[in-house]
One Martini backbone bead per residue (centre of mass of N, CA, C, O) as a GRO file, in nm:
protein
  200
    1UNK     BB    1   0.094   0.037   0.024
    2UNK     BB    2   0.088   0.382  -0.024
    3UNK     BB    3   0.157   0.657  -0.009
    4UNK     BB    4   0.100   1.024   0.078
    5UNK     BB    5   0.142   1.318  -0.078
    6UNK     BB    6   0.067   1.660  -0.036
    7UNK     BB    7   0.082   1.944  -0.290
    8UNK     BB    8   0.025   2.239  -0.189
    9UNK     BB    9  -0.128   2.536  -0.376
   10UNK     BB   10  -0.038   2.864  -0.546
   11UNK     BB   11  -0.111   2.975  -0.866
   12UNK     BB   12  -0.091   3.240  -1.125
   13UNK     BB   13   0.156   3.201  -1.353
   14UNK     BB   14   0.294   2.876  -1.250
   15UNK     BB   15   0.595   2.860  -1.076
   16UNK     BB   16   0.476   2.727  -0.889
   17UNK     BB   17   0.341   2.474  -1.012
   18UNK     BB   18   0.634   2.389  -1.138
   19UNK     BB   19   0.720   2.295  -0.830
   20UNK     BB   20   0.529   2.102  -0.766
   21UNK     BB   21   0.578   1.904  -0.980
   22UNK     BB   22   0.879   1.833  -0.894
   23UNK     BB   23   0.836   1.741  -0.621
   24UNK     BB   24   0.637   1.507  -0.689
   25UNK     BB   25   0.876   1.350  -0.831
   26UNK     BB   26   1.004   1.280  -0.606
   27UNK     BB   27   0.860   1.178  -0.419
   28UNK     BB   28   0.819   0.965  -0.674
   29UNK     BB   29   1.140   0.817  -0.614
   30UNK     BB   30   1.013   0.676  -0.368
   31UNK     BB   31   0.926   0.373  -0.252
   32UNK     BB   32   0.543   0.383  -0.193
   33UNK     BB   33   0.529   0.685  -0.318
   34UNK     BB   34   0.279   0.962  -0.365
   35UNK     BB   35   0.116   1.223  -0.543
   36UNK     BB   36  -0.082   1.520  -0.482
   37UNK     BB   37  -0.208   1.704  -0.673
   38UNK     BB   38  -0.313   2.035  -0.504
   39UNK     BB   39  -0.536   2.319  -0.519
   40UNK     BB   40  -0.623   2.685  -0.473
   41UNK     BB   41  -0.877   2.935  -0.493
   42UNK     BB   42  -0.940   3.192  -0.570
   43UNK     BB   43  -0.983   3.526  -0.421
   44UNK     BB   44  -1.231   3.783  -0.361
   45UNK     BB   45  -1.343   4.030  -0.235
   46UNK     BB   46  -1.618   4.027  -0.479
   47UNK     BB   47  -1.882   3.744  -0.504
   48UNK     BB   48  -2.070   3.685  -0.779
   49UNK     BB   49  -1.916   3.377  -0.837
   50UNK     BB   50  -1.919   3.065  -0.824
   51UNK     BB   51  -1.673   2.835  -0.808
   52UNK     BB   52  -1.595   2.608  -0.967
   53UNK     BB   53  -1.554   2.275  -0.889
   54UNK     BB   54  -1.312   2.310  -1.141
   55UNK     BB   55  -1.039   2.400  -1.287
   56UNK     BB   56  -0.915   2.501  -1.591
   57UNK     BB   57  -0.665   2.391  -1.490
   58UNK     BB   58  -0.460   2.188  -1.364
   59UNK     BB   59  -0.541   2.096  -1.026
   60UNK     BB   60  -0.733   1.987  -0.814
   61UNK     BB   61  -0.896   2.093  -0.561
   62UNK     BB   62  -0.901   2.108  -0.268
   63UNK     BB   63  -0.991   1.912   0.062
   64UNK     BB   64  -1.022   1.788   0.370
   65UNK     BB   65  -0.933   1.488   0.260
   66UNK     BB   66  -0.667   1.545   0.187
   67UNK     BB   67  -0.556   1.590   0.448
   68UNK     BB   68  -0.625   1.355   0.597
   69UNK     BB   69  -0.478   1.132   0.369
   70UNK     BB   70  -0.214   1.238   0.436
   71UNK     BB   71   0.147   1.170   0.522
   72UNK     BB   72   0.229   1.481   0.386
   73UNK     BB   73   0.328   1.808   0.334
   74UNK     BB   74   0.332   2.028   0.070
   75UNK     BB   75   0.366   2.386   0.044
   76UNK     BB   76   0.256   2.678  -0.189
   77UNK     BB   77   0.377   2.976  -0.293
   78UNK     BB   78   0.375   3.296  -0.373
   79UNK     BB   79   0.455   3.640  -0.350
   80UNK     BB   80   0.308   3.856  -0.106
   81UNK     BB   81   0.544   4.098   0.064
   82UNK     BB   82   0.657   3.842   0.223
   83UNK     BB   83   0.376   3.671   0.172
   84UNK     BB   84   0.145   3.477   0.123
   85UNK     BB   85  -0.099   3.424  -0.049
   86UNK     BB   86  -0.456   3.469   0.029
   87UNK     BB   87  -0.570   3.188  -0.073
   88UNK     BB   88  -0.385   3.009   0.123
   89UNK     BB   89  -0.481   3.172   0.391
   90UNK     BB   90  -0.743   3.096   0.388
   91UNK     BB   91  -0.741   2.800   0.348
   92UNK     BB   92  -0.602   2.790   0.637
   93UNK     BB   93  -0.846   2.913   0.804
   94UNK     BB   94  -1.019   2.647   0.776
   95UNK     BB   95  -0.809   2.449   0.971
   96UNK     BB   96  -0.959   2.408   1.293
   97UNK     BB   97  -1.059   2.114   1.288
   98UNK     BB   98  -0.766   1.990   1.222
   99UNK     BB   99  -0.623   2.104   1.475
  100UNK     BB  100  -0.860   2.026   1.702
  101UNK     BB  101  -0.784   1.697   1.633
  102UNK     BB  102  -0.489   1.665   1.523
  103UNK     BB  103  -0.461   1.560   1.168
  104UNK     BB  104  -0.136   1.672   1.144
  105UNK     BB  105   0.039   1.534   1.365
  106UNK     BB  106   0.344   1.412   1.307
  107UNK     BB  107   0.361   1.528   1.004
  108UNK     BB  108   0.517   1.610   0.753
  109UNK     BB  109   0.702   1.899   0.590
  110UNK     BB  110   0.705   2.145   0.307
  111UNK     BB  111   0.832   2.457   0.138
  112UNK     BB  112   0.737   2.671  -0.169
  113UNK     BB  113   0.840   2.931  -0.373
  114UNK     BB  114   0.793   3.259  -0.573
  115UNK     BB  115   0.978   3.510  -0.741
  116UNK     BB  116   1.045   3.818  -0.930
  117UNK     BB  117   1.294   3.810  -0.715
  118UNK     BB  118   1.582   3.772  -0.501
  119UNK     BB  119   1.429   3.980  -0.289
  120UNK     BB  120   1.116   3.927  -0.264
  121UNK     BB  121   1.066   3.730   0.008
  122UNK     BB  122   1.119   3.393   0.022
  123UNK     BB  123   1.176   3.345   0.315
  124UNK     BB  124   0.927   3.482   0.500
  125UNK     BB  125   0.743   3.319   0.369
  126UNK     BB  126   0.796   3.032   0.418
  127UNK     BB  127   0.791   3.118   0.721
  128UNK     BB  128   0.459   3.196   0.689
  129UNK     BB  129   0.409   2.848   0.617
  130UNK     BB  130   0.547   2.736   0.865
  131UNK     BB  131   0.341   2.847   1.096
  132UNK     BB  132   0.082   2.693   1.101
  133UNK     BB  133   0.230   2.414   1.089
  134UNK     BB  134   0.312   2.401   1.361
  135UNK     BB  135   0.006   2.427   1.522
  136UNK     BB  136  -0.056   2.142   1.359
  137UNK     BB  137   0.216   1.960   1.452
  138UNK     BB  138   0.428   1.947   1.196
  139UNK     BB  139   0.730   1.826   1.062
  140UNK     BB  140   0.970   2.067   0.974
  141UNK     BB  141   1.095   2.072   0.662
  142UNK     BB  142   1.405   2.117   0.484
  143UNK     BB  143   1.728   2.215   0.354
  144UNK     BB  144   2.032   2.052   0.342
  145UNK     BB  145   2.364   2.118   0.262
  146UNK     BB  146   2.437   1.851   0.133
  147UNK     BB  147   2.290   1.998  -0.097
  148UNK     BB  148   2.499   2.095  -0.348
  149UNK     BB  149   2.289   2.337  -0.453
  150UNK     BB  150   2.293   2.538  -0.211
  151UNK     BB  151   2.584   2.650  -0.253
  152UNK     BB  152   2.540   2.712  -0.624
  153UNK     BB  153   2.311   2.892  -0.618
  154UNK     BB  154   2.204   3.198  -0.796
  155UNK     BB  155   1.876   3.160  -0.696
  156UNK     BB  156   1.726   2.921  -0.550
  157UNK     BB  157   1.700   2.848  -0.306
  158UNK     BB  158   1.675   2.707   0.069
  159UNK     BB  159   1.664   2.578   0.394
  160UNK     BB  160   1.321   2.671   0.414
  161UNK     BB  161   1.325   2.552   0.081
  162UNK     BB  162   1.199   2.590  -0.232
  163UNK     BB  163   1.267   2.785  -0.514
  164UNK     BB  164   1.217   3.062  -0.722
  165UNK     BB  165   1.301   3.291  -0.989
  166UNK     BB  166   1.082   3.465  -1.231
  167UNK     BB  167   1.110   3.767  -1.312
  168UNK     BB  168   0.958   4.059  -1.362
  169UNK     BB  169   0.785   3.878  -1.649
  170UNK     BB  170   0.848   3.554  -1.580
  171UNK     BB  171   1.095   3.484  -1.783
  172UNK     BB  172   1.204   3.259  -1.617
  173UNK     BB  173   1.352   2.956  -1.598
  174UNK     BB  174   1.395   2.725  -1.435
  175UNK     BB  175   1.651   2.577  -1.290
  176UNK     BB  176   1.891   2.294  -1.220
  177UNK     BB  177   1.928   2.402  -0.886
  178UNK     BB  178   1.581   2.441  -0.864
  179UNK     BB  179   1.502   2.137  -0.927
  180UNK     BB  180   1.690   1.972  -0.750
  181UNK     BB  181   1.566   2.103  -0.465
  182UNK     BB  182   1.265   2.034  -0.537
  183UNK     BB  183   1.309   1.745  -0.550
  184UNK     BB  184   1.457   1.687  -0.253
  185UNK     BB  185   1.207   1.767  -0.123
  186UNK     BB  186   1.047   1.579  -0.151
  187UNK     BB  187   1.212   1.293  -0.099
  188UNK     BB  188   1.242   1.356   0.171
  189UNK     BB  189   0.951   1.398   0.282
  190UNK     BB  190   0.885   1.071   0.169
  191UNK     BB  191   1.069   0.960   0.355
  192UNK     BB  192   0.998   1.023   0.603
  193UNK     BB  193   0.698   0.919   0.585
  194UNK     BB  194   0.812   0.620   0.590
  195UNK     BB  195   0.954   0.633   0.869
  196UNK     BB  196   0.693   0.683   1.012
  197UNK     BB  197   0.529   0.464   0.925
  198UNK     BB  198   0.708   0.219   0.999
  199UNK     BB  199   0.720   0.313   1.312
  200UNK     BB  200   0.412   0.300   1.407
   0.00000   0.00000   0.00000
């Protein structure tokens, strides 16, 4: 029986996204495990009409149930201000049942975000989607040193989770170091979460 890593995010240009399927890839390159991608839907001041119930493109909408059959989440924002986007944390702020339950306690995460610029707030982002995950008690993996693009890259990828740099037009395609630790942080994440499950 395989286990599940969710891989939630919010991603408006795709640059997000694109990391999302990387992550993904990583996580199924560990044995057993599989990745499910889903995403949070826009939000607007004033809703004049209901989201549809799937998006025109992309992973399916995130539900309540995605969360609580992973066995691991990796959690994903574009920058915005130095903080995740407004979609994302609304979604977060929706997951008080799951907290009050604890049904997140004990499982692994990992954070990963995209910028337009090399200061745009990467670090900040990472570290605003760290604290929800903190609250809801469960087990927050970085990326380690021992991964030597964190030490080479010109562009994204921190400590405190995977990034790209997407540029003031959006025109920069991932890096192959932007990849590398992508790839990464997806395998720890469902290593971690495997050895996780054996042992209990």
């Amino acid at each position: 029986m395989s286990l599940s890593i969710l891989v939630l995010y919010y991603s408006r240009s795709g640059h997000t996204a694109q990391l999302a399927r990387l992550i993904a890839r990583g996580v199924e390159e560990v044995p057993g495990m599989q990745a499910r991608l889903r995403q949070v839907p826009p939000v607007a001041p004033v809703t004049q009409t209901a989201q549809p119930p799937e998006p025109e493109d992309g992973a399916p909408y995130a539900t309540r149930d995605d969360l609580l059959d992973c066995a691991g989440l990796a959690l994903g924002s574009p920058t915005r201000f130095g903080n995740m986007a407004a979609p994302l944390k609304y979604f977060l702020d929706a997951t008080g049942a799951e907290w009050a339950s604890g049904a997140l306690v004990g499982k692994p995460a990992a954070v990963f975000t995209s910028t337009s610029t090399m200061h745009g707030g990467q670090e900040s982002t990472l570290l605003s989607m760290a604290l929800p995950l903190l609250h809801h008690g469960m087990l927050l993996l970085g990326l380690p040193y021992t991964e030597p693009a964190l030490s080479s890259t010109l562009s994204g990828g921190s400590p405190y989770g995977a990034s790209h740099v997407a540029g003031p037009n959006g025109d920069n395609a991932i890096t192959e170091h932007e990849r590398e630790l992508a790839r990464a942080l997806g395998r720890r994440l469902a290593d971690t979460a495997r050895k996780l499950a054996t042992a209990a």
